[in-house]
C-alpha positions in Angstrom: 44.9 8.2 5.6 44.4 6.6 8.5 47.4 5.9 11.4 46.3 3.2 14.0 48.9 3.2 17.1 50.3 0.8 19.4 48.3 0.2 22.2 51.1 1.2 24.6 52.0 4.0 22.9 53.4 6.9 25.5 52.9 10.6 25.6 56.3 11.6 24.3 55.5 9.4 21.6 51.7 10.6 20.6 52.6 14.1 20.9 55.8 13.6 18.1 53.7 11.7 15.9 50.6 14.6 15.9 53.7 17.6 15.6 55.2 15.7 12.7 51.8 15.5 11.0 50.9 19.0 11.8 54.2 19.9 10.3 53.5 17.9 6.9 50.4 20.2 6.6 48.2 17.8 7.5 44.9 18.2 9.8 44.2 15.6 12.5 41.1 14.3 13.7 41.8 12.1 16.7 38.9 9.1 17.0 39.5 6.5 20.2 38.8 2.9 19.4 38.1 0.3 21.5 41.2 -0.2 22.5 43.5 2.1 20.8 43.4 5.6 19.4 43.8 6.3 15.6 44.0 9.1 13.6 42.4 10.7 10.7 45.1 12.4 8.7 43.2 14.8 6.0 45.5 16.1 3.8 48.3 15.7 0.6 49.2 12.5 1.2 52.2 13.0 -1.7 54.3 14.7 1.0 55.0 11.7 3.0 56.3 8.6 2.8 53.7 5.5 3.8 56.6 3.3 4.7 58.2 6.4 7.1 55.4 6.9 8.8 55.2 3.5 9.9 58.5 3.6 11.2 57.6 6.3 13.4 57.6 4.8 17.4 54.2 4.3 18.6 53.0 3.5 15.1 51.4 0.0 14.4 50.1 0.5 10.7 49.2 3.2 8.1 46.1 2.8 5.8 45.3 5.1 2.5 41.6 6.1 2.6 41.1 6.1 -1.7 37.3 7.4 -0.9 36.7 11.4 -1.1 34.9 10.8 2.1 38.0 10.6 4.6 36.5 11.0 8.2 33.1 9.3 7.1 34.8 6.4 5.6 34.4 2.7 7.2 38.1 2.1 7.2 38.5 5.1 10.3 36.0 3.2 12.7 35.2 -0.4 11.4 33.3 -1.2 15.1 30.7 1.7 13.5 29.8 4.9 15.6 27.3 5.0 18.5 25.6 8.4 19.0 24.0 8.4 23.1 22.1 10.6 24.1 20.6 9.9 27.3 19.0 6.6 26.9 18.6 6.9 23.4 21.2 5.1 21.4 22.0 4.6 17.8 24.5 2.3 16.1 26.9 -0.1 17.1 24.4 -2.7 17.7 21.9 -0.1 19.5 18.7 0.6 17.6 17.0 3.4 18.5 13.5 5.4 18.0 12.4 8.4 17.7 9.2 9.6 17.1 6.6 12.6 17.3 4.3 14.9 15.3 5.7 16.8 12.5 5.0 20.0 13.6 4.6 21.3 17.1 1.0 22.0 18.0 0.2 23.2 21.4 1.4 21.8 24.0 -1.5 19.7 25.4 -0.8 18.0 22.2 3.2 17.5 22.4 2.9 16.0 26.1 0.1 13.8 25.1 2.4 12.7 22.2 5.1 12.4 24.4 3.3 10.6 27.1 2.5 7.6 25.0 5.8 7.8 23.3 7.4 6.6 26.4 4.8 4.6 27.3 5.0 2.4 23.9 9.0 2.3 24.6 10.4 5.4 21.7 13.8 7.2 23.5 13.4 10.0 21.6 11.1 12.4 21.1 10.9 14.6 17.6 8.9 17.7 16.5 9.4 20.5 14.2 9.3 24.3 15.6 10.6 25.7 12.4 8.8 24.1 9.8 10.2 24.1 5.5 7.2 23.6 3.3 6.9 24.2 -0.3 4.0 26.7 0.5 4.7 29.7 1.8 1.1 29.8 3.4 1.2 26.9 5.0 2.2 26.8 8.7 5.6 27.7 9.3 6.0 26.5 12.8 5.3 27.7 16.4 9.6 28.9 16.2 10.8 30.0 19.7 7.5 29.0 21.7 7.9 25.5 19.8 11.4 25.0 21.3 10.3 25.9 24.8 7.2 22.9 24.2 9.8 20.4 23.5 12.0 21.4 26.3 8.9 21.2 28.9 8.0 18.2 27.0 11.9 16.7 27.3 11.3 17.8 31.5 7.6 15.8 31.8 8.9 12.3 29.8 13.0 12.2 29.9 13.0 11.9 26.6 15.9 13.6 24.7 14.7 15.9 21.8 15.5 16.1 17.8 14.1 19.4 16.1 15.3 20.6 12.5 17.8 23.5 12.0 16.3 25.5 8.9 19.4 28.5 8.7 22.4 29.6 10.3 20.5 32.6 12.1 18.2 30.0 14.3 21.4 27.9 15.4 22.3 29.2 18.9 18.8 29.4 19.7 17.9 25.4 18.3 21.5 24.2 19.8 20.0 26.1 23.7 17.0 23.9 23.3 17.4 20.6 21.1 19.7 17.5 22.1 20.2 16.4 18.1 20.4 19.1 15.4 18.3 17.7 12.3 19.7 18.7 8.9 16.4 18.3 6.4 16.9 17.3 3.1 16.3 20.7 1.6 19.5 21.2 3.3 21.8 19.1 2.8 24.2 20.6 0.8 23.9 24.0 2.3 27.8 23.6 3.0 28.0 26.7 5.6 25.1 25.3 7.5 27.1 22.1 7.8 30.2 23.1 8.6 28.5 25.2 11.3 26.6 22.7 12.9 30.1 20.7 12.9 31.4 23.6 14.9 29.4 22.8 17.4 29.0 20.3 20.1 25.4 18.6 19.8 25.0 15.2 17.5 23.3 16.1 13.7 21.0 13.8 12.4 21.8 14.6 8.5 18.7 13.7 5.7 19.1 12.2 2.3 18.3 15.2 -0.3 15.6 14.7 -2.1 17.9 13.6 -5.6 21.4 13.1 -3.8 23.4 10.4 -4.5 25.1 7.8 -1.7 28.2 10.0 -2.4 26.9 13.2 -2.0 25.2 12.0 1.1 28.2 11.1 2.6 30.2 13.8 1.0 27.5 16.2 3.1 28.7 14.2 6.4 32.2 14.6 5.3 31.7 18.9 5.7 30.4 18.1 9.4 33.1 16.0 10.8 36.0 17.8 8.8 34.8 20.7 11.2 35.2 18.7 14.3 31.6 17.2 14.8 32.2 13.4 14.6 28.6 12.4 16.0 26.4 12.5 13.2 23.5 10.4 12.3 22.7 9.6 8.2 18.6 9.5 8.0 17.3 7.7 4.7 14.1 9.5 4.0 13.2 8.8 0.4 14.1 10.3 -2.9 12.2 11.6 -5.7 11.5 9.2 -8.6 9.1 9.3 -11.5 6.9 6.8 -9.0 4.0 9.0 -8.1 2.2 6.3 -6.3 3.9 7.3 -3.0 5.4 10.5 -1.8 9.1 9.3 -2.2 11.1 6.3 -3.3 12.2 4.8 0.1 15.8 3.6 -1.0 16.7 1.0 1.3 19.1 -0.5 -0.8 21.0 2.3 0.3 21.3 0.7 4.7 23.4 -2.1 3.4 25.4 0.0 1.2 26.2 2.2 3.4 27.1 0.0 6.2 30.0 -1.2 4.3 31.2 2.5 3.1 30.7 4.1 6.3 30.8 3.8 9.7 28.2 6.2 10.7 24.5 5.3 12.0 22.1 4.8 10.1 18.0 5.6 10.7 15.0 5.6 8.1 12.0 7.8 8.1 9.6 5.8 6.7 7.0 8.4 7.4 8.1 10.8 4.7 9.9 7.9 2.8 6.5 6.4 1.9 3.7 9.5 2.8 1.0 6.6 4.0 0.1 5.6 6.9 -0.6 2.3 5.7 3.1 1.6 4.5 5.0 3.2 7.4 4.8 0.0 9.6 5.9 -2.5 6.6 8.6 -0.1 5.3 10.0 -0.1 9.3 9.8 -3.5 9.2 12.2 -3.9 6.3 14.5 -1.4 7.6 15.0 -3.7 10.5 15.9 -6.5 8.3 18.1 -4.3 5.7 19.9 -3.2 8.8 19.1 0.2 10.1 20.4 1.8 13.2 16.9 3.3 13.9 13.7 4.8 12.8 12.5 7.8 12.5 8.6 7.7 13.0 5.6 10.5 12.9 3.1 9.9 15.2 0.1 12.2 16.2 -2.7 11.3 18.9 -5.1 12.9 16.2 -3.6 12.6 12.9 -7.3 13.4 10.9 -6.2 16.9 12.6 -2.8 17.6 12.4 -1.7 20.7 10.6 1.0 19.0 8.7 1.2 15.4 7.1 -1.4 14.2 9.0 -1.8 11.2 6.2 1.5 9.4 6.7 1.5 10.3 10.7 0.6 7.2 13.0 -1.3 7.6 16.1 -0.5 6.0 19.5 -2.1 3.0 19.4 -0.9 2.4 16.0 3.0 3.6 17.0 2.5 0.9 19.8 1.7 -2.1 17.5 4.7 -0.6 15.1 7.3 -0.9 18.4 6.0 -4.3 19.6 6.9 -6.1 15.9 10.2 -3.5 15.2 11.2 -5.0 18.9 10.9 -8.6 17.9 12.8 -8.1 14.3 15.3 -6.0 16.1 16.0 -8.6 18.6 16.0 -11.2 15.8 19.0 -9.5 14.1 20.9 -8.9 17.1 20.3 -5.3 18.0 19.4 -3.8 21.3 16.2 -1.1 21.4 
């Protein structure tokens, strides 16, 4: 449930109303509005009275959350999140991009990357150090020496960095180096690696698995926050169809529907959503309209040679064109790059 105060509500006040909830067994998750702070109460809601609580001093209304999704749900935060990082921002009427090669190279090839990323107008900067692939001869990754490119990479442009978590053994060392966490599809419901990047400070940007329902998506969010970890980003990425034509099914139907479930941002990768380059810029393009937080966007300055997905990455002068028309269709519908 969710317990919005009085906007003059005291300290004596606050600190009776969290005891008696703590007392009733339930766990609190504070979240500050705009203007006043609310609560998150997860727990058996049989054990107290609606109509008591109410009464309680400093209490302006009580509302039943009848989703599974509790902390995720719209009804805690209807203004919507906004995850900053540096100059990067995503929701609340902030659209933000991020973009970068797939994998990290070298790291003549990260700063050139990085170089026209800021140039074009992108606020964040992504690459993969640990990479999942369904071979296990392909390239893995550059791992530790990866991390240390996107940090000196972060120093040259100012750009804050987004690298994937792959298991619980690499998280201190990705948390030292990467600004937002990135949850991969193939990990979505790895439940102890969510709840451990909720125990921790840094924002998650959390990926659609590959057959996961709305639900289960947000369910997947639900194990983050419930461990304290409020800032996380949902990333629409495609899901597996019998369509063969492209790599994935993007699912945009799935922006607008989760905009009215859910408060939390939302970004598409149209890159892995689509897997050509030809259909990254008109799939951005609609996730503009359908109303995305962000994009998510590969880009390589010499995608015939990347070492991974090198067909669906763009290169600079093409990632240029791409933020020149998202910026006009983002200003159209009212958000701010």
């Amino acid at each position: 449930m969710i317990i919005v105060t009085n906007q003059g509500i005291t300290g004596e006040q606050w600190e009776n109303l969290c005891k008696k909830l703590d007392d009733w067994g339930f766990q609190i998750h504070v979240i500050q509005g705009v203007e006043k702070k609310v609560i998150g109460a997860v727990g058996d809601k049989r054990r107290v009275d609606f109509h008591f609580l109410e009464n309680i001093p400093g209490v302006e209304k009580v509302i039943p959350i009848l989703s599974p999704y509790k902390l995720a749900a719209k009804e805690i935060k209807p203004e919507g999140t906004v995850v900053e990082v540096g100059d990067l921002k995503i929701g609340g009427g902030y659209f933000g991009i991020i973009a970068g090669p797939c994998a990290v190279e070298s790291e003549s090839q990260l700063f050139e990357t990085a170089d026209g990323l800021k140039k074009a107008g992108a606020k964040g900067l992504r690459g993969g150090a640990f990479k999942p692939r369904t071979s296990p001869y392909s390239f893995q990754g550059l791992e530790e020496e990866g991390l240390k490119i996107l940090s000196r990479a972060r120093e040259r442009s100012g750009l804050p960095i987004v690298t994937e978590l792959m298991n619980l053994t690499e998280l201190e060392l990705v948390a030292e180096y990467a600004d937002i966490i990135q949850i991969g599809t193939r990990n979505m419901q790895n439940f102890g690696l969510l709840r451990a990047v909720g125990r921790q400070s840094k924002p998650v940007l959390l990926k659609r698995g590959l057959a996961a329902t709305v639900e289960e998506w947000l369910m997947a969010a639900e194990y983050i926050m419930a461990e304290g970890n409020t800032q996380v980003i949902l990333c629409e990425r495609g899901i597996r169809t019998f369509e063969t034509a492209t790599r994935n099914t993007l699912d945009l139907s799935a922006i607008p529907l989760i905009k009215s479930m859910s408060h939390l941002p939302v970004v598409v990768d149209p890159s892995h959503g689509t897997g050509k380059r030809k259909l990254v810029l008109p799939m951005a393009k609609a996730a503009v309209v359908a109303g995305a937080d962000g994009l998510l966007i590969e880009v390589h300055p010499d995608p015939a040679n990347a070492w991974s997905d090198g067909e669906q990455s763009l290169d600079l002068p093409q990632f240029q064109d791409l933020i020149t028309q998202v910026a006009k269709l983002a200003a159209f519908e009212g958000k701010i790059i």
